[in-house]
C-alpha positions as CSV (number, residue, x, y, z in Angstrom):
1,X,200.4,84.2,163.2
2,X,199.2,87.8,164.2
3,X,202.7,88.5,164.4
4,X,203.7,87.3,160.8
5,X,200.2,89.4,159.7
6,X,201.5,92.3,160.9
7,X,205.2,92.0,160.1
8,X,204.1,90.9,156.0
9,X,201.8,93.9,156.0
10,X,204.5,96.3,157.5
11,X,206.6,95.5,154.5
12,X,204.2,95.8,151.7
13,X,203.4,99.2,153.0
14,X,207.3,100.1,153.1
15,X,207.7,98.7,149.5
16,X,204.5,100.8,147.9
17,X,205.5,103.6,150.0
18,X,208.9,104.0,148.2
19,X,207.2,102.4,144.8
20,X,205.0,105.8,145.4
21,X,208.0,107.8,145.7
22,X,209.8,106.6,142.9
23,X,207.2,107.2,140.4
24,X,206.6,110.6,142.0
25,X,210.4,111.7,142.3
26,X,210.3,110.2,137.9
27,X,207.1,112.6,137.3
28,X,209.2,115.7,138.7
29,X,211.9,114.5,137.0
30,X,209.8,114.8,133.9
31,X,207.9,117.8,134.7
32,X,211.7,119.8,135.2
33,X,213.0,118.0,132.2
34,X,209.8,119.4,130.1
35,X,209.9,122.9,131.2
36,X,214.2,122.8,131.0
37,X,213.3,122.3,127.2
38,X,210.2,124.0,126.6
39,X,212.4,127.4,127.9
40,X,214.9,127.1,124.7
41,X,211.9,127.8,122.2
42,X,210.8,130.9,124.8
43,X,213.7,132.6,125.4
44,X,214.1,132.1,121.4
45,X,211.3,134.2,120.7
46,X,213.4,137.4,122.6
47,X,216.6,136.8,120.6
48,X,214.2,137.2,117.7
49,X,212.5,139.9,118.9
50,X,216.1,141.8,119.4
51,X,217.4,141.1,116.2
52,X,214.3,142.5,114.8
53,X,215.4,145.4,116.6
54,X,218.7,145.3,116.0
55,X,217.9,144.8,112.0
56,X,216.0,148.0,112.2
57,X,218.3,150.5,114.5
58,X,220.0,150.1,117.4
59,X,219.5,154.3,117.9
60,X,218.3,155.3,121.8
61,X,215.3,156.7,120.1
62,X,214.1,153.8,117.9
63,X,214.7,151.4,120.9
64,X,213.0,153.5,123.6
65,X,209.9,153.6,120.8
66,X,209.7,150.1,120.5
67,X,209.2,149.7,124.3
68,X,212.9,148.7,125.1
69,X,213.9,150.7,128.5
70,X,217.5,151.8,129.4
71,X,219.5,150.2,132.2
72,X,223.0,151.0,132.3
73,X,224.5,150.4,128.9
74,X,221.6,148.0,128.0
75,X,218.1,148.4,126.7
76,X,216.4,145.7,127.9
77,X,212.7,143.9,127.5
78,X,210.1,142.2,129.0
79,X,207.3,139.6,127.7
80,X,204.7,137.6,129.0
81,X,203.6,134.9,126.6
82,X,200.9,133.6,129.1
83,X,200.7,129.9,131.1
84,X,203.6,131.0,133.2
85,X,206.1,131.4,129.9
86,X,208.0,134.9,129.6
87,X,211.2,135.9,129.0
88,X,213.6,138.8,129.4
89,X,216.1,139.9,126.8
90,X,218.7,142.6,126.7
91,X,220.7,144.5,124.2
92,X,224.2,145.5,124.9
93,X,225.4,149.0,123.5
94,X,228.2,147.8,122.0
95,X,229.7,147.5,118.4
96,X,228.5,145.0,117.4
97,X,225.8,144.5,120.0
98,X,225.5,141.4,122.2
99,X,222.0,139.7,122.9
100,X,221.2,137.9,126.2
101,X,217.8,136.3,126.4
102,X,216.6,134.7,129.8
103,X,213.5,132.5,129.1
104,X,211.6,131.5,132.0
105,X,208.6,128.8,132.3
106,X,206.3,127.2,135.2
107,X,206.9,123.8,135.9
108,X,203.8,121.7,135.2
109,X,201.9,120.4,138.0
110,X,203.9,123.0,139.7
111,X,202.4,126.2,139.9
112,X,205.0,127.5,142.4
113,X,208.0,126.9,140.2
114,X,209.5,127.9,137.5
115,X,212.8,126.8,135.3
116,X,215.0,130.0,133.4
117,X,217.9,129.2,130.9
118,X,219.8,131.8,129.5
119,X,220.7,132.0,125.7
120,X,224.1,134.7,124.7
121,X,224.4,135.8,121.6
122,X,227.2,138.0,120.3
123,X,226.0,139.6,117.0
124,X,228.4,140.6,113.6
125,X,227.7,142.8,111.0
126,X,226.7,141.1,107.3
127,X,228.2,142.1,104.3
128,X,226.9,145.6,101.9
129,X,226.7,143.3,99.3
130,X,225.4,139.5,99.7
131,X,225.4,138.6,96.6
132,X,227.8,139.8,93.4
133,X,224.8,139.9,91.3
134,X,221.1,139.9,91.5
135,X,217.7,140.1,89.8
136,X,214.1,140.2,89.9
137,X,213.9,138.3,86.4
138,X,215.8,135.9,84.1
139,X,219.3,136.6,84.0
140,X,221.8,135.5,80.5
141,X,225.8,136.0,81.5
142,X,226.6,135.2,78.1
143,X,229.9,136.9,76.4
144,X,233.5,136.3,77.2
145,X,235.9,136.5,79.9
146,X,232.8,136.5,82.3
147,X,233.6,136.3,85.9
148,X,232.4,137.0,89.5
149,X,234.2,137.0,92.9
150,X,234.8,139.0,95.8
151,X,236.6,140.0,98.7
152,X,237.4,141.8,101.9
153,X,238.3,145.0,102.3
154,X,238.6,144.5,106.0
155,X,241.0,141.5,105.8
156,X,244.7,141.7,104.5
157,X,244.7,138.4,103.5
158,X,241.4,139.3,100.8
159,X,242.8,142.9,99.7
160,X,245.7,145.1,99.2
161,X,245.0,147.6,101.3
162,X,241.5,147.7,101.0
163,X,241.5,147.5,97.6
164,X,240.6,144.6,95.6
165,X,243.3,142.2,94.0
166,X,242.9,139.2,92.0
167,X,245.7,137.6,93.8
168,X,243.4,137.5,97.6
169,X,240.0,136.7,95.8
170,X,237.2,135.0,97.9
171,X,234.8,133.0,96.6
172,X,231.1,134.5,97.8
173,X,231.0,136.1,94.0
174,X,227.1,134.6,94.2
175,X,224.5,135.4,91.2
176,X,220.9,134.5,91.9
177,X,217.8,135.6,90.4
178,X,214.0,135.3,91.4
179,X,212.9,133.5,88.3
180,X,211.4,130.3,88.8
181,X,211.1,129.6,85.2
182,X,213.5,126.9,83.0
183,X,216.8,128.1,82.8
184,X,216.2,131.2,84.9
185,X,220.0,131.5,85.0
186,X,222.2,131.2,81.9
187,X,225.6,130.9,83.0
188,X,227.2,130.3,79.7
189,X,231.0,130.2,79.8
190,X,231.1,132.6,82.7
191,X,233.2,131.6,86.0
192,X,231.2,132.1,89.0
193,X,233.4,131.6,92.0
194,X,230.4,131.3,94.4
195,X,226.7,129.9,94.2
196,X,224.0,130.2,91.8
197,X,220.3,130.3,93.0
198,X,217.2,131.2,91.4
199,X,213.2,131.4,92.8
200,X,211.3,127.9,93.0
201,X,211.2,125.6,90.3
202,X,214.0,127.5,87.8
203,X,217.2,125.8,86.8
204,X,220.5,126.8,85.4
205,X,221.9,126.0,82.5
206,X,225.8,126.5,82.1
207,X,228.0,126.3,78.7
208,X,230.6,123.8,77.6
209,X,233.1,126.0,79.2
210,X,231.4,127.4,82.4
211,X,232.3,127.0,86.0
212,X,230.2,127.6,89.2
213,X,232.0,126.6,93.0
214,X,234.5,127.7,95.8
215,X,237.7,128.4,95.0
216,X,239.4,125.0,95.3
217,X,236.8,124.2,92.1
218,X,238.2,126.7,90.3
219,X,242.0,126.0,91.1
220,X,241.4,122.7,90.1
221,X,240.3,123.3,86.7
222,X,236.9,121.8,87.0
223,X,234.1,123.0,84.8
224,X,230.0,122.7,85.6
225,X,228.1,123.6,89.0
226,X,230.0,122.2,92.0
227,X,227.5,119.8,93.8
228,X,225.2,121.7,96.2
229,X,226.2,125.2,94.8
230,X,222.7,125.3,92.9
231,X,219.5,125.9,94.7
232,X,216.0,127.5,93.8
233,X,215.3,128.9,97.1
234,X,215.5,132.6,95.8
235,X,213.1,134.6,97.4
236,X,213.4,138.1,97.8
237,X,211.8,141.6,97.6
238,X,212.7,143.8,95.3
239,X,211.0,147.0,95.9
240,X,210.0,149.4,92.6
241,X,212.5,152.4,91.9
242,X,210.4,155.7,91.9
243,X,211.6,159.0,91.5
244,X,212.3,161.1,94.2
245,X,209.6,163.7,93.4
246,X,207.4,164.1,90.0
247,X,207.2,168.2,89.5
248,X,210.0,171.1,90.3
249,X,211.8,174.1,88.6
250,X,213.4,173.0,85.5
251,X,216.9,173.4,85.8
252,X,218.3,177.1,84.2
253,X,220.1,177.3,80.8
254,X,224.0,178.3,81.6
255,X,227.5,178.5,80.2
256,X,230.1,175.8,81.0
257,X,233.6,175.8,79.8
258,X,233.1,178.2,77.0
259,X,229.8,176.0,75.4
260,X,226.1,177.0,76.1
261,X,223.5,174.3,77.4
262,X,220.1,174.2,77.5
263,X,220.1,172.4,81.0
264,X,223.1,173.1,83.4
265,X,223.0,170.3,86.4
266,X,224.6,169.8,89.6
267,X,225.3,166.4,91.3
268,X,223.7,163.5,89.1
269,X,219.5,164.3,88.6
270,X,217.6,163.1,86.0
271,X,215.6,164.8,83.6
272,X,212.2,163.3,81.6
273,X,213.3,163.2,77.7
């Protein structure tokens, strides 16, 4: 009977031994598995952080005085966020640059450990222009033969070289405004061949004869706003135009062409009326 005592209790042992084992191999599973996602947000934070940068300059002088610091043909930068989380990111000195962000964080219950993932990002220039027209306030297209478009300088098959031709139009012609008031946008009879947005709340309004989508709209005959090429998320800064400078010389009386002027100008300047 001792024998069956012992042998019983030898197995129960065994079988909460590995019961034990399993849950605690599944809580470092789960621990890993946290921290493997909880790096993505982390790292994250250093793309942002060099696009910021990038946004602003991507000059030897404007980097080194944002506390990036040279290696090689990188510039490259280092945060601690605290609890373990940090992460590394670079910016390569090429055109256009390329972004590598390494985000690192502890393992829970695992002060000792740590999990890094690695994020690349190659970067491309936006366009001068993103949008064919824009406006602080209410905006009226109204008049004939009224049309936006665009196209690509860049791209043979959106220009003649590099010039603009109706033929290889694109279809980013967009007109938005900031208004969030009823019919902030008045596309009348105009063709739009892009996307019409205006600041929260406003709305379009668009003649018998208007049109407003991509180009397959367009080709198609269709008139009216293409579904989803309306929104009222329009939100953007337009900073006040001030004059260069309020007081100077007045410019000199002078002959030109055979004709006297009061005010003889170079370049374009402006004078106060």
């Amino acid at each position: 009977m001792l024998y069956v005592t012992l042998i019983a209790t030898a197995i129960i042992g065994a079988a909460l031994a590995s019961y034990l084992r399993l849950v605690g191999n599944q809580n470092d599973s789960v621990a890993r598995s946290q921290a493997w996602n909880r790096a993505i947000p982390v790292l994250e934070a250093g793309i942002e952080e060099a696009l910021a940068q990038i946004a602003k300059s991507t000059s030897a002088s404007s980097m080194v005085a944002n506390g990036w610091t040279a290696s090689g043909t990188n510039y490259i930068k280092n945060r601690d966020l605290g609890n373990g989380d940090r992460y590394q990111v670079r910016i390569s000195q090429v055109s256009p640059p390329v972004i590598e962000s390494d985000g690192s964080v502890a393992v829970p219950m695992r002060p000792n450990e740590s999990v890094t993932r690695r994020v690349r990002v190659t970067t491309r220039g936006s366009s001068f222009f993103t949008k064919a027209l824009a406006a602080k306030g209410q905006i009226d297209l109204m008049g004939n033969n009224v049309a936006t478009d665009s196209f690509d300088s860049s791209d043979p098959n959106y220009s003649t070289n590099g010039l603009y031709t109706a033929a290889r139009r694109k279809d980013n012609g967009d007109v938005a405004t900031n208004s969030g008031l009823v019919n902030s946008l008045s596309v009348g009879n105009a063709d739009i061949r892009g996307r019409v947005s205006t600041g929260p709340g406003g709305s379009v309004s668009i003649g018998a004869s208007g049109a407003v989508g991509n180009a397959a709209w367009h080709a198609a005959g269709n008139n009216g706003i293409q579904p989803g090429y309306a929104t009222d998320d329009m939100n953007v800064n337009f900073p006040d135009v001030v004059a260069p400078f309020t007081i100077g010389l007045p410019p000199a009386p002078g002959i030109v062409g055979g004709t006297n002027y009061n005010y003889v100008l170079a370049g374009e300047p402006g004078v106060a009326g």
